[in-house]
Every structure is written in structure tokens, then in C-alpha cells.
C-alpha positions in Angstrom: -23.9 -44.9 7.4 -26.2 -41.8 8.2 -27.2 -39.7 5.8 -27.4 -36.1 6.5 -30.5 -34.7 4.7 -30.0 -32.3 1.4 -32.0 -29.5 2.8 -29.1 -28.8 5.6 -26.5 -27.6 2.4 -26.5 -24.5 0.3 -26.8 -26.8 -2.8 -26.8 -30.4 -3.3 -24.5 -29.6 -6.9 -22.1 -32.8 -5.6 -25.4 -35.1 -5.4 -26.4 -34.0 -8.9 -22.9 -35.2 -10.3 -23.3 -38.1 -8.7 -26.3 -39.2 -10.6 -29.1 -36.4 -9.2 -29.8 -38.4 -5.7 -30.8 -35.5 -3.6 -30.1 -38.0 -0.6 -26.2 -38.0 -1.9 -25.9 -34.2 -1.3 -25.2 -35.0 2.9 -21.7 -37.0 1.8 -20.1 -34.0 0.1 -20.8 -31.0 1.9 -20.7 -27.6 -0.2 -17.4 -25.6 -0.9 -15.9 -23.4 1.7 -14.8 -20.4 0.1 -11.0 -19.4 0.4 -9.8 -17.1 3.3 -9.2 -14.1 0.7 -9.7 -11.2 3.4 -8.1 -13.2 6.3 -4.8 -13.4 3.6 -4.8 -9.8 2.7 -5.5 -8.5 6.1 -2.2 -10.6 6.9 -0.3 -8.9 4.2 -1.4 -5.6 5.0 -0.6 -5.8 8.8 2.9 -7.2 7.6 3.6 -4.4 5.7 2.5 -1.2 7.8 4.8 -3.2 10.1 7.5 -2.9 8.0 7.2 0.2 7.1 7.1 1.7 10.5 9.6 0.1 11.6 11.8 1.1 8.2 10.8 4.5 9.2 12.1 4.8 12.2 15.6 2.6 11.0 16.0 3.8 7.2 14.0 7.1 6.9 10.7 8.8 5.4 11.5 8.1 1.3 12.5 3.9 2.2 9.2 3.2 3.9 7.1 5.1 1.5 8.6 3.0 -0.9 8.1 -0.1 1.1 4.5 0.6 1.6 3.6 1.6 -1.9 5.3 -1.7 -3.0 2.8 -3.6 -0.5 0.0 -1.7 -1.4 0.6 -2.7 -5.0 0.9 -6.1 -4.5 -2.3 -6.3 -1.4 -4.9 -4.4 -3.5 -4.6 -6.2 -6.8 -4.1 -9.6 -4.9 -7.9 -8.8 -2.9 -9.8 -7.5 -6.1 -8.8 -10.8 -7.8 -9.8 -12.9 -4.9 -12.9 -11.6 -3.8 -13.7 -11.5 -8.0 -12.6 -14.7 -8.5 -14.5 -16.2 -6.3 -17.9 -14.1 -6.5 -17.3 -12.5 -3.6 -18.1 -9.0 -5.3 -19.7 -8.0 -8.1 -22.5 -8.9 -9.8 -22.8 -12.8 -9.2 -22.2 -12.2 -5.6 -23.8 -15.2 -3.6 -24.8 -17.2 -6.7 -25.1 -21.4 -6.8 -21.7 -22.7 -7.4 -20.9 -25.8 -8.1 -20.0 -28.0 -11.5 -23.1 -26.5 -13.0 -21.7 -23.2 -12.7 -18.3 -23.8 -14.1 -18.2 -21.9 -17.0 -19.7 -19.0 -15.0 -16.4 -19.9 -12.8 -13.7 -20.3 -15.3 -15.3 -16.6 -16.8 -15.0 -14.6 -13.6 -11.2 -16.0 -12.8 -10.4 -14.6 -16.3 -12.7 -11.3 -15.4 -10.7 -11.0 -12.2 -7.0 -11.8 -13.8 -7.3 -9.3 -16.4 -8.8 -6.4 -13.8 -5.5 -7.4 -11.5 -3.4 -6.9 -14.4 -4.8 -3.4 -15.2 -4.3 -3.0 -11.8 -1.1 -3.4 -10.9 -0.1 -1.9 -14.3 -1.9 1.0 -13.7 -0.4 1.5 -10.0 3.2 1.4 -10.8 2.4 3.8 -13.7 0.6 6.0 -11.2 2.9 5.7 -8.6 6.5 6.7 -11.3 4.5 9.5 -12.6 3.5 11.0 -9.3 5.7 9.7 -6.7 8.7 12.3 -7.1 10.7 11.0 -3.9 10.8 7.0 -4.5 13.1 4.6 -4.1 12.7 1.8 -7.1 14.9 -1.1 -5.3 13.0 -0.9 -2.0 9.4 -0.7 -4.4 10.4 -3.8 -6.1 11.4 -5.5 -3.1 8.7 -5.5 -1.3 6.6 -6.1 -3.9 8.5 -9.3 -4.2 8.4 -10.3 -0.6 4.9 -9.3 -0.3 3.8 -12.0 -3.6 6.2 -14.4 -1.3 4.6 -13.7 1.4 0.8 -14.2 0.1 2.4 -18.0 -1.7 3.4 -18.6 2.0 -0.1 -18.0 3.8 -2.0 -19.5 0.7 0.4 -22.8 1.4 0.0 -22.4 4.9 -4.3 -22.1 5.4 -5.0 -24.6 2.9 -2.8 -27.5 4.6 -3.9 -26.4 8.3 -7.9 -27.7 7.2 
């Protein structure tokens, strides 16, 4: 079998667990990282969707609700993927690999805890300020739209 050379990867981190053979790093090439945007774009374009056309059916107060519910679920969900994965921040483009695991397992728990405070912090904004709301529809699509995201996440990672 060929061996594709280790110079063509990012990082030859698979070849180093395998016993530090440079040569090795052309068998395993380097980790893709998940479609974050491509998922959130989805959600967003879902939900203006469904808010226009909840506008035009149910009225002004029902799609406000619907997209403030989306909006809470979309923005949390991105910061924590693009976090999570050192898309932003301060590690931004950094080796990964299974040296870099506990750097990994740090910035998951980094980005967890700034989507909690996140979506905390929005539905408290939103109660307090949001005079003409409708809880029910909020809620709901909140719900559909964390559905929704399990559905895509399900649905890019078996189509590779």
C-alpha cells in the first residue's frame, strides 16, 4: 500500500499515537472540523421562514415570539460550536489532535458554560423587555428549533 507523505497533513498527531512514525501520518488523515455554520445557517433560514409565514397566518405578537424563541436557541447553539471547537477565540487554528486533549476537553467546558449564560441571560432579557410576547409559541419553537439542530447533526454526520 502507498503511503501518502506526512508533509501533505496539517499534523501527523495520528502517526505520533501510533508510535511517532512520521511515515504513519498519510493512513489517518487530520480531523475535519464539524459543519457548525452550515447547521446554524439551516436553523436560521428555518426559522425567519417560520416566522414570515406565522406572520402573515397568526399575526405580529406569534412570529415575534417564534423568532425570538429561534434566535435563542441559533445563537447559543453557534457560540458553543464555533468555541468548542476553536473556531473563535483565542486558540483559533491551533494543532489539535490527542496531544491537545486537555486543551480540548477545557474549551467544550469554556463553551458549555458561555451557552448556558447565554441562553439564561436571553430569556431573562427577552421577559423583562419583551412587553407583547407570547410564552407558549417562545417555548415552542425553542423546542423545535433544539429538534431541529439533533436532526441536521444526525443527518451531516451519517451523509460522510
Amino acid at each position: 500500500m502507498a503511503v501518502e507523505p506526512a508533509s501533505r497533513f496539517r499534523h501527523n498527531s495520528h502517526a505520533q499515537i501510533l508510535g511517532g512514525e512520521e511515515y504513519l501520518a498519510g493512513l489517518f488523515p487530520p480531523m475535519r472540523n464539524p459543519p457548525v455554520v452550515k447547521i446554524s445557517l439551516i436553523q436560521l433560514a428555518v426559522v425567519v421562514l417560520a416566522v414570515l409565514a406565522l406572520e402573515f397566518t397568526l399575526g405580529r405578537v406569534i412570529a415575534l415570539s417564534a423568532l425570538l424563541g429561534g434566535a435563542l436557541c441559533v445563537l447559543p447553539n453557534l457560540y458553543f460550536g464555533l468555541r468548542a471547537f476553536e473556531l473563535l477565540g483565542p486558540n483559533r487554528g491551533k494543532v489539535r489532535g490527542a496531544r491537545a486533549s486537555q486543551r480540548a476537553v477545557g474549551s467544550f467546558y469554556r463553551a458549555e458554560t458561555g451557552k448556558f449564560v447565554m441562553t439564561l441571560v436571553g430569556f431573562a432579557a427577552v421577559f423583562a423587555s419583551v412587553k407583547t410576547l407570547n410564552p407558549a409559541v417562545l417555548f415552542i419553537s425553542y423546542g423545535l428549533c433544539v429538534i431541529l439542530q439533533w436532526i441536521l447533526v444526525a443527518r451531516l454526520h451519517t451523509a460522510k
